[in-house]
VMD Tcl script that builds the backbone (N, CA, C; Angstrom):
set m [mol new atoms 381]
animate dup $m
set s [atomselect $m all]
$s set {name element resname resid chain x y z} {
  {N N UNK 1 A 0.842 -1.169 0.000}
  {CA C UNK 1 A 0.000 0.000 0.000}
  {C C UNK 1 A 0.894 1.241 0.000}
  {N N UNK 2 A 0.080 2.437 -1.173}
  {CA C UNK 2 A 1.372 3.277 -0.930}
  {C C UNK 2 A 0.729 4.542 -0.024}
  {N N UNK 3 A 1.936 4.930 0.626}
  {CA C UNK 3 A 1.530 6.256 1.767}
  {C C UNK 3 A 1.486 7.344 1.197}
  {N N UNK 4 A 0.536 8.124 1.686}
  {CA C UNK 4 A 0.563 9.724 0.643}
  {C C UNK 4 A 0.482 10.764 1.763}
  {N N UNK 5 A 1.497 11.878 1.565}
  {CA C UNK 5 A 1.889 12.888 2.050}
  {C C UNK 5 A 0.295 13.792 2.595}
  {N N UNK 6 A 0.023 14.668 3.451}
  {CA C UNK 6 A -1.231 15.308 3.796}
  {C C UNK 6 A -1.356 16.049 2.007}
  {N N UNK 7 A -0.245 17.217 1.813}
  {CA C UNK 7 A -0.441 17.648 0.991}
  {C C UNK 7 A -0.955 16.802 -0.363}
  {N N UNK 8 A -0.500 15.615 -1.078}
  {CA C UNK 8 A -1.124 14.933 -1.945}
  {C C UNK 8 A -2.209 14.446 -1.758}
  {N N UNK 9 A -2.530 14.327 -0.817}
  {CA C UNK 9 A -4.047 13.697 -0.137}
  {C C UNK 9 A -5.031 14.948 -0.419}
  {N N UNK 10 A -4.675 15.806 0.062}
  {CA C UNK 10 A -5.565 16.976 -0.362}
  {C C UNK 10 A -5.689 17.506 -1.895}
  {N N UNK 11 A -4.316 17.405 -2.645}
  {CA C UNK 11 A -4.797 17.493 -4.020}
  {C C UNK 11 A -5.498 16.585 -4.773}
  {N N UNK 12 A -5.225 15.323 -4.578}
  {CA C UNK 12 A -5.846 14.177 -5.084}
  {C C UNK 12 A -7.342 14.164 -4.862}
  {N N UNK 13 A -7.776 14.513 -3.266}
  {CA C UNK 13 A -9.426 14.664 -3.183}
  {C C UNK 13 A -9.631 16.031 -4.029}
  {N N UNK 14 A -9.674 16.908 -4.244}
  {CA C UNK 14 A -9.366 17.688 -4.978}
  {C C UNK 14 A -10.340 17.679 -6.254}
  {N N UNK 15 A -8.959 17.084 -7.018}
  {CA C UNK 15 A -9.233 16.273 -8.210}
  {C C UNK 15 A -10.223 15.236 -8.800}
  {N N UNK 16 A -10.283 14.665 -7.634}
  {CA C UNK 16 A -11.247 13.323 -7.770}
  {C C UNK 16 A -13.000 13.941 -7.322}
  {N N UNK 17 A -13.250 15.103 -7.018}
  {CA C UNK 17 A -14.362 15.673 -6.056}
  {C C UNK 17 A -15.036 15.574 -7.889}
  {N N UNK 18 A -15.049 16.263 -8.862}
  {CA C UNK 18 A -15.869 15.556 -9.864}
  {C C UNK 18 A -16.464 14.674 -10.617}
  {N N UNK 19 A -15.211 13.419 -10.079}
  {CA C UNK 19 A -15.118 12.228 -10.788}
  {C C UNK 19 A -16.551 11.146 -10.269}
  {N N UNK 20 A -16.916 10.494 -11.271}
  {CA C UNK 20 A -17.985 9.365 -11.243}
  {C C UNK 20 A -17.712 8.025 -10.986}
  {N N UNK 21 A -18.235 7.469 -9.975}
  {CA C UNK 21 A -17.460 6.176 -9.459}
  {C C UNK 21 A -17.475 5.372 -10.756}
  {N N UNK 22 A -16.002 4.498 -11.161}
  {CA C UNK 22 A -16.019 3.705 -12.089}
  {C C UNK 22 A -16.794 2.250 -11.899}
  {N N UNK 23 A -16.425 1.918 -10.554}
  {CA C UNK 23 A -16.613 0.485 -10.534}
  {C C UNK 23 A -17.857 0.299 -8.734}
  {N N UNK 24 A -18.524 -0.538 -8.767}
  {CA C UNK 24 A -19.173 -0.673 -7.693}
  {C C UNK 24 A -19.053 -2.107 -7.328}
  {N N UNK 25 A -19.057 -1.927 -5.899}
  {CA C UNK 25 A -19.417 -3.587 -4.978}
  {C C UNK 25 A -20.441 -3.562 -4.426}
  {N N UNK 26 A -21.269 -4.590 -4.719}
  {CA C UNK 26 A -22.709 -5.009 -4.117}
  {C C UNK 26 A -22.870 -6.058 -3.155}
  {N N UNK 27 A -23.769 -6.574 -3.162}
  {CA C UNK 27 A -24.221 -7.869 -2.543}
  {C C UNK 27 A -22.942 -9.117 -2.258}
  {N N UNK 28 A -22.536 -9.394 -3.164}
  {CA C UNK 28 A -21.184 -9.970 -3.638}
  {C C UNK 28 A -19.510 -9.910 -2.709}
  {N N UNK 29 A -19.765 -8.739 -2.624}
  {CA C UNK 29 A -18.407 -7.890 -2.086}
  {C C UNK 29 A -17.395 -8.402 -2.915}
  {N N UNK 30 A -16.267 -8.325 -2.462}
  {CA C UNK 30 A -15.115 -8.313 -3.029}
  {C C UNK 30 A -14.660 -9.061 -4.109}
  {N N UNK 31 A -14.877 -9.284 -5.467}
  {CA C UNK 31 A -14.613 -10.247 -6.496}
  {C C UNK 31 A -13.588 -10.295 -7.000}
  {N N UNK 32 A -13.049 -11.450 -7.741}
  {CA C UNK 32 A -12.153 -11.180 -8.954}
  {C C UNK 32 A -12.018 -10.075 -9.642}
  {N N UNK 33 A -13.384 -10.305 -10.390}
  {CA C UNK 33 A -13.996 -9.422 -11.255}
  {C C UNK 33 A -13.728 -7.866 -11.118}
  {N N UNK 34 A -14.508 -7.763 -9.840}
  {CA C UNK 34 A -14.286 -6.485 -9.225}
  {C C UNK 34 A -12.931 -5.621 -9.001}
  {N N UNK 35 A -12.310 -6.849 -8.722}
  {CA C UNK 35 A -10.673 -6.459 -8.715}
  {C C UNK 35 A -9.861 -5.858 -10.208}
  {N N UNK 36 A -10.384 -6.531 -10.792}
  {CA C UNK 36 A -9.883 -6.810 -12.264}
  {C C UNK 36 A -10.455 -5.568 -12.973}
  {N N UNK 37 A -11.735 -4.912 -12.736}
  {CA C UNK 37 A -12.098 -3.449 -13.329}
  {C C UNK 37 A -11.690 -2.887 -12.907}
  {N N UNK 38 A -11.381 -2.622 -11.126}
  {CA C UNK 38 A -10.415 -1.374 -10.542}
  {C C UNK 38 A -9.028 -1.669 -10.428}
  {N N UNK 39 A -8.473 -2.165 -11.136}
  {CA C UNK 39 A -7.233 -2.685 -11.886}
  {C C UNK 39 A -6.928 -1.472 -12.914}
  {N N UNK 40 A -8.049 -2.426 -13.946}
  {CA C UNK 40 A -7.878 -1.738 -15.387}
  {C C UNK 40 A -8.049 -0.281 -14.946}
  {N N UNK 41 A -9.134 0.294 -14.689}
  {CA C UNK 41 A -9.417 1.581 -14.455}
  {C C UNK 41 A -8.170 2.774 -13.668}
  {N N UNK 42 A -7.500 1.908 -12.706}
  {CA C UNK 42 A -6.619 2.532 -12.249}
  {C C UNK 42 A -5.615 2.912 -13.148}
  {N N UNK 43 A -4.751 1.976 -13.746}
  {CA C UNK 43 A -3.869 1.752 -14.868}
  {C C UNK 43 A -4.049 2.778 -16.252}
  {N N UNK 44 A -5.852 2.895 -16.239}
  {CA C UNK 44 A -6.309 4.064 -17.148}
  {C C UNK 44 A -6.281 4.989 -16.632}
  {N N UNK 45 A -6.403 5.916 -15.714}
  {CA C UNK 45 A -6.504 6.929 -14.825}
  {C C UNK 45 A -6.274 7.542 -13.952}
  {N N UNK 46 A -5.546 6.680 -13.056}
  {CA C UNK 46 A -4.988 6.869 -12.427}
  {C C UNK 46 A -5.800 7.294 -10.869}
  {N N UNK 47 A -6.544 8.049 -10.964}
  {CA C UNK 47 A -7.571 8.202 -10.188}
  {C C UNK 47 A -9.076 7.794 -10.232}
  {N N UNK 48 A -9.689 7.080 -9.119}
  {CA C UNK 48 A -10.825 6.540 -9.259}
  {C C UNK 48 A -11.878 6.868 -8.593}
  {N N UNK 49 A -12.795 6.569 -8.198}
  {CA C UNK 49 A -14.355 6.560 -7.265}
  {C C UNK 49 A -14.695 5.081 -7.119}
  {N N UNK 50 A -15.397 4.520 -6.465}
  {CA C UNK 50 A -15.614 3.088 -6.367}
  {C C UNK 50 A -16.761 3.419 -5.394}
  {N N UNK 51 A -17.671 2.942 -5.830}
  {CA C UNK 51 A -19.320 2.904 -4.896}
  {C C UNK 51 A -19.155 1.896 -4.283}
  {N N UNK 52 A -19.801 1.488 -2.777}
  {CA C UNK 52 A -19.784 0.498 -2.143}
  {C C UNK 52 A -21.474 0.620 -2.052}
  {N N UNK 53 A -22.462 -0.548 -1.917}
  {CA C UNK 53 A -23.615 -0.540 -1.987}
  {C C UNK 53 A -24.354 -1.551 -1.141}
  {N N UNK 54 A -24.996 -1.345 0.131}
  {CA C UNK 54 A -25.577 -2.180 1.319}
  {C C UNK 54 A -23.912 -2.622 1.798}
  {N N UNK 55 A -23.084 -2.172 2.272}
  {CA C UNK 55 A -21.956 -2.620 2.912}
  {C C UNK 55 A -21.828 -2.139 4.209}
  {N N UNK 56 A -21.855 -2.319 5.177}
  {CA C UNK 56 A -21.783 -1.527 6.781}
  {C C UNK 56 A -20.362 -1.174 7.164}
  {N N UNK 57 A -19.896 -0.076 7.558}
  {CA C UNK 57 A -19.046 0.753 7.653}
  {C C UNK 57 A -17.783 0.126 8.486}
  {N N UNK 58 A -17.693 -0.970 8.916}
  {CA C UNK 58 A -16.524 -1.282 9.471}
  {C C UNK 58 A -16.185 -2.407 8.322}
  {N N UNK 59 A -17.226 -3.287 7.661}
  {CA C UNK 59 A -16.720 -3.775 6.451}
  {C C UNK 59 A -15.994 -2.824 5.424}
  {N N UNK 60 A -16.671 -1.503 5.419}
  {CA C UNK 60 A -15.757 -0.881 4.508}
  {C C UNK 60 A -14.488 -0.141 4.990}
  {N N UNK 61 A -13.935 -0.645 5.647}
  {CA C UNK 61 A -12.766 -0.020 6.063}
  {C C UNK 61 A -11.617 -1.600 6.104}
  {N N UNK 62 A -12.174 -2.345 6.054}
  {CA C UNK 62 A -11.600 -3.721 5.326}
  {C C UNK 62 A -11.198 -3.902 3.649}
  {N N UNK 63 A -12.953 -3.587 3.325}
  {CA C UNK 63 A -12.227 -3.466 2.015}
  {C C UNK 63 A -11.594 -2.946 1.341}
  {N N UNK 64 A -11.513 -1.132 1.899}
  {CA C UNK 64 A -10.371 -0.266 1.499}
  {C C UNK 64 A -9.065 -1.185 1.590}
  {N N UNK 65 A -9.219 -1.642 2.894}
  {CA C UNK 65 A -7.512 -1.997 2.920}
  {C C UNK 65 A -7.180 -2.938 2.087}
  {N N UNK 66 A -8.027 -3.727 1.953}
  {CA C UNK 66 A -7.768 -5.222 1.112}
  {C C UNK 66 A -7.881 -4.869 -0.274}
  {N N UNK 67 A -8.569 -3.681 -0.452}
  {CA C UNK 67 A -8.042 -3.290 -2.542}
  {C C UNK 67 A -6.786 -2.634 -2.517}
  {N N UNK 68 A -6.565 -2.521 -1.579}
  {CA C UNK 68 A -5.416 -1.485 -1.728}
  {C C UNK 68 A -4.063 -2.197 -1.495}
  {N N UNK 69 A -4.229 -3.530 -0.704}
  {CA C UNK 69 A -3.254 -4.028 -0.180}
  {C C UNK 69 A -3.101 -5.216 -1.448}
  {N N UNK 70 A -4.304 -5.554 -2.198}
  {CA C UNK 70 A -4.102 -6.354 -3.369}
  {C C UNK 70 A -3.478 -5.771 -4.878}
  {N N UNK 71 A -4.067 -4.262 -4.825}
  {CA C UNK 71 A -3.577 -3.502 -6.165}
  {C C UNK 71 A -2.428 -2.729 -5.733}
  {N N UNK 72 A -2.041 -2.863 -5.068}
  {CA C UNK 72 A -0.388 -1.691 -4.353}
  {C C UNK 72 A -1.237 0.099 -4.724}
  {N N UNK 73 A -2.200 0.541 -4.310}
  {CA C UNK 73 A -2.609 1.589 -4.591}
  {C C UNK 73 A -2.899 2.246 -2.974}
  {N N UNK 74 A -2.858 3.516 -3.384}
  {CA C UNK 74 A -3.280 4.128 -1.916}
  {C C UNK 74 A -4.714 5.337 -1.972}
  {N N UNK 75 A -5.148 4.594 -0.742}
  {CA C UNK 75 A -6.442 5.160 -0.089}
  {C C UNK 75 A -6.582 7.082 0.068}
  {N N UNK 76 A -7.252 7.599 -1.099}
  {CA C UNK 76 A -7.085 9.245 -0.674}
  {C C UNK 76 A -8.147 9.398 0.393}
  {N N UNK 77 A -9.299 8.768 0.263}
  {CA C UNK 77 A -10.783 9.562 0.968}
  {C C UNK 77 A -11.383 7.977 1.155}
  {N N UNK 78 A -12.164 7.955 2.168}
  {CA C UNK 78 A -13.105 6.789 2.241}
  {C C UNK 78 A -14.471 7.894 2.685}
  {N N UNK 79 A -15.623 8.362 2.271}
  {CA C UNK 79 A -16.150 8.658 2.801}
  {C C UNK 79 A -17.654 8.463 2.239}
  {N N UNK 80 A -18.569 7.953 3.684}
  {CA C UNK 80 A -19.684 7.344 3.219}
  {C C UNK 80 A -19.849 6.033 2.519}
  {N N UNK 81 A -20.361 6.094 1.425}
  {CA C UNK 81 A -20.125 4.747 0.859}
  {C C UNK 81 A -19.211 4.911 -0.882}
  {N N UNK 82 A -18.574 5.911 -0.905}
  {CA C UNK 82 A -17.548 6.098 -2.106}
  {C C UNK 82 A -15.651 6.416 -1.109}
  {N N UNK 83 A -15.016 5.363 -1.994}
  {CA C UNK 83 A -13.667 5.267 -1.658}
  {C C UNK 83 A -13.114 6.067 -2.861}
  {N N UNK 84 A -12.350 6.570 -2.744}
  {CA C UNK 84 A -11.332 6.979 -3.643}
  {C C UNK 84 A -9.837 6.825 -3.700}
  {N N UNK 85 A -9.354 5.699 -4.754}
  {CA C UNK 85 A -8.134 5.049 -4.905}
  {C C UNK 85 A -7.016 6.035 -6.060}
  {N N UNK 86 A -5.817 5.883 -5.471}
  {CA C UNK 86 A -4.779 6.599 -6.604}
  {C C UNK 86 A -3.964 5.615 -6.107}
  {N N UNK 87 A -3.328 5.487 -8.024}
  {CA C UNK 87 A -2.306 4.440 -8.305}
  {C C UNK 87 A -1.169 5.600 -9.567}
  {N N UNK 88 A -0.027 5.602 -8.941}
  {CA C UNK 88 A 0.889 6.072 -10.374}
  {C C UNK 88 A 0.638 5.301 -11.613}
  {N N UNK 89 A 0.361 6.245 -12.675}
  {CA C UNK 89 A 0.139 5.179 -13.857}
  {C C UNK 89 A 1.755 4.408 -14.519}
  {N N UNK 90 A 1.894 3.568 -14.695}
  {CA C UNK 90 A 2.840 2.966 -15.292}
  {C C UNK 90 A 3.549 3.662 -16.298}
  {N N UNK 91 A 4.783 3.540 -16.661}
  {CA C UNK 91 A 5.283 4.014 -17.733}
  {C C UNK 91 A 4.976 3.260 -18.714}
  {N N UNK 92 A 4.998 3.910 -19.991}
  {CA C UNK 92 A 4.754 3.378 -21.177}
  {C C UNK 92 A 5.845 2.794 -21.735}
  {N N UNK 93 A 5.254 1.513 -22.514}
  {CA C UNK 93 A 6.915 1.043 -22.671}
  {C C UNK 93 A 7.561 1.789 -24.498}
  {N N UNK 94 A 8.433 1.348 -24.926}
  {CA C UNK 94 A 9.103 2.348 -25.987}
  {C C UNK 94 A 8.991 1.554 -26.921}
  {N N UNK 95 A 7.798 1.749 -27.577}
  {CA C UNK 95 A 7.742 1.328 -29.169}
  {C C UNK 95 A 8.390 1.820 -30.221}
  {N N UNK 96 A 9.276 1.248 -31.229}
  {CA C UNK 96 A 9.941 1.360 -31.924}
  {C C UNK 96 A 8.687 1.829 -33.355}
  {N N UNK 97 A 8.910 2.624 -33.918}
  {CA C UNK 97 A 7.905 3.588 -34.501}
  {C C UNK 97 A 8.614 2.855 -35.934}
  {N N UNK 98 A 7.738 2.220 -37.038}
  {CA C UNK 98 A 8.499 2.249 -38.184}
  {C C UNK 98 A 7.950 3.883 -39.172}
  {N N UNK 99 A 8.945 3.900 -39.903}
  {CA C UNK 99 A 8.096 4.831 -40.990}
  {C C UNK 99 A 7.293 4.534 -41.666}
  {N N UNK 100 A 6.161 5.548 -41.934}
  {CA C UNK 100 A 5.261 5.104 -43.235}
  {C C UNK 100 A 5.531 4.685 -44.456}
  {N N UNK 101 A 5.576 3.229 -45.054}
  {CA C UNK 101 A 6.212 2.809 -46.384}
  {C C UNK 101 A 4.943 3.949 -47.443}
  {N N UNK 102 A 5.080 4.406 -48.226}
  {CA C UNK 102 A 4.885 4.694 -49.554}
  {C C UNK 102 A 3.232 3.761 -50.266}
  {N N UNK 103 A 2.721 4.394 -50.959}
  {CA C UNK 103 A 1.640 3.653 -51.000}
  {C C UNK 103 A 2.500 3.315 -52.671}
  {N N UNK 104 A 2.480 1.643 -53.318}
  {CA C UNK 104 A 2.712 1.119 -54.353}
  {C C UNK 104 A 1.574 0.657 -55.265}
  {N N UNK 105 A 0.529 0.840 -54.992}
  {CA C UNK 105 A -0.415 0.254 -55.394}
  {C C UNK 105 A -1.043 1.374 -56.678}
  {N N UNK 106 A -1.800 0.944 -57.665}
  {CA C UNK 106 A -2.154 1.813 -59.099}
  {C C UNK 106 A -3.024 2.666 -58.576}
  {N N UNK 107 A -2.672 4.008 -59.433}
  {CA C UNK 107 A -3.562 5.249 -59.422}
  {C C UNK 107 A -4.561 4.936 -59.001}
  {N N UNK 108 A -5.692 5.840 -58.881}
  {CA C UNK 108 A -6.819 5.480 -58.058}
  {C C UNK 108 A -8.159 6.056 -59.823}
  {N N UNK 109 A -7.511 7.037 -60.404}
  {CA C UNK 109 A -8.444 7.471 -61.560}
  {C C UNK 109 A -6.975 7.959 -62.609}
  {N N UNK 110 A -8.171 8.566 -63.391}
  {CA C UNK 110 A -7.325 8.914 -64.283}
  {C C UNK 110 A -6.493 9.958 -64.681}
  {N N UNK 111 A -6.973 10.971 -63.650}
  {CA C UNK 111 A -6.260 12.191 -63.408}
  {C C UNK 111 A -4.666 11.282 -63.433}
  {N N UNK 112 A -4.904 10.657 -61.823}
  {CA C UNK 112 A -3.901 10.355 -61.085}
  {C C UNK 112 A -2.957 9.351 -62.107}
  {N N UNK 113 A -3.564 8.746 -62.687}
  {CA C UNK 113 A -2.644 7.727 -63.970}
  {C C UNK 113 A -1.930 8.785 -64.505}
  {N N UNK 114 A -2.842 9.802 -65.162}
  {CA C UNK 114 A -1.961 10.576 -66.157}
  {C C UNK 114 A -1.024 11.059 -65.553}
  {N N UNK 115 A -0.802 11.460 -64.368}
  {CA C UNK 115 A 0.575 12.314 -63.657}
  {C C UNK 115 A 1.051 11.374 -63.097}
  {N N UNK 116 A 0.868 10.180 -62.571}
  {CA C UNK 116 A 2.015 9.603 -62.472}
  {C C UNK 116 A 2.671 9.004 -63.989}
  {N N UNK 117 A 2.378 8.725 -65.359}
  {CA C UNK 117 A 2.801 8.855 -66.265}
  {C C UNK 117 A 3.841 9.720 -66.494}
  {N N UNK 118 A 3.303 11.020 -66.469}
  {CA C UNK 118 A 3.737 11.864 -66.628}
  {C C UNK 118 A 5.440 12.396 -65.783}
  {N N UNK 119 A 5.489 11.853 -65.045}
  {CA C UNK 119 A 6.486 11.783 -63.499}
  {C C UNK 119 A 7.483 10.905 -64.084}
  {N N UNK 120 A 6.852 9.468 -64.568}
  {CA C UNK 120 A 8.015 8.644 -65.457}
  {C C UNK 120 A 8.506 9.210 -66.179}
  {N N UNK 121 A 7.926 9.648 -67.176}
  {CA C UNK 121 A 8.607 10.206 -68.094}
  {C C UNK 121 A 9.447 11.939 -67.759}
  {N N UNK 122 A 8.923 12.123 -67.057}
  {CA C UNK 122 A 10.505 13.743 -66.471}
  {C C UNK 122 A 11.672 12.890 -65.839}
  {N N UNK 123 A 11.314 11.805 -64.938}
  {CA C UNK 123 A 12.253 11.341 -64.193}
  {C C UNK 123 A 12.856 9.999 -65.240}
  {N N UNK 124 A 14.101 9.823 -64.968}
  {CA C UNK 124 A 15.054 8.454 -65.768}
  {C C UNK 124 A 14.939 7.589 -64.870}
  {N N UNK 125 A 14.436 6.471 -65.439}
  {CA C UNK 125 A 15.038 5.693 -64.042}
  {C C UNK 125 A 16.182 5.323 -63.827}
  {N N UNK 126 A 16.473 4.886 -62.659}
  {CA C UNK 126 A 17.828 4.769 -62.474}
  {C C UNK 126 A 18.203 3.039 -62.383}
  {N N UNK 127 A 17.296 2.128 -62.840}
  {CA C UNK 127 A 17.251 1.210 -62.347}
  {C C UNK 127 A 18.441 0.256 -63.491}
}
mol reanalyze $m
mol bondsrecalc $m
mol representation Tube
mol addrep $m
């Protein structure tokens, strides 16, 4: 679980005071599933909302800990029945970018025939 400074705690609620809970726990409580959307969502955003729904208030101070202690994320706000989780988003890894090859394929009309014709014949080939 990661620890957050007063000051980040306060910007983070902040931030998150508009946001719409992504993911909710019901009847069910704690799932795979459940895990696995405030996963993804974190990883997208970095900041979340999470509705808790018929859960009684010392259960939810379990499950804060236990999403948090399963996703390495830290707890900004628990209040009422919406938690709010922040996770650093991952770095991106470094895709090797090719260049755009050239389109080879025949004119498309006849404009376009005639000037590329036309292109052969200014240019020699060199082949």
């Amino acid at each position: 679980m990661i620890e957050l400074t007063i000051d980040q705690r306060k910007a983070l609620r902040a931030a998150a005071h508009h946001l719409k809970p992504v993911a909710s726990l019901g009847q069910h409580g704690l799932t795979a599933a459940v895990l696995k959307e405030v996963d993804t969502a974190l990883k997208a955003h970095e900041l979340i909302k999470v509705k808790l729904h018929g859960i009684e208030r010392d259960e939810r101070e379990a499950l804060l800990s236990e999403i948090c202690t399963a996703l390495k994320c830290a707890p900004v706000q628990h209040i009422g029945n919406i938690l709010i989780l922040w996770r650093e988003k991952p770095a991106p890894e470094a895709k090797t970018v090719k260049p755009a090859s050239r389109r080879t394929g025949k004119p498309l009309n006849k404009k376009q025939a005639a000037a590329a014709s036309e292109r052969r014949r200014r240019v020699p080939s060199t082949r």
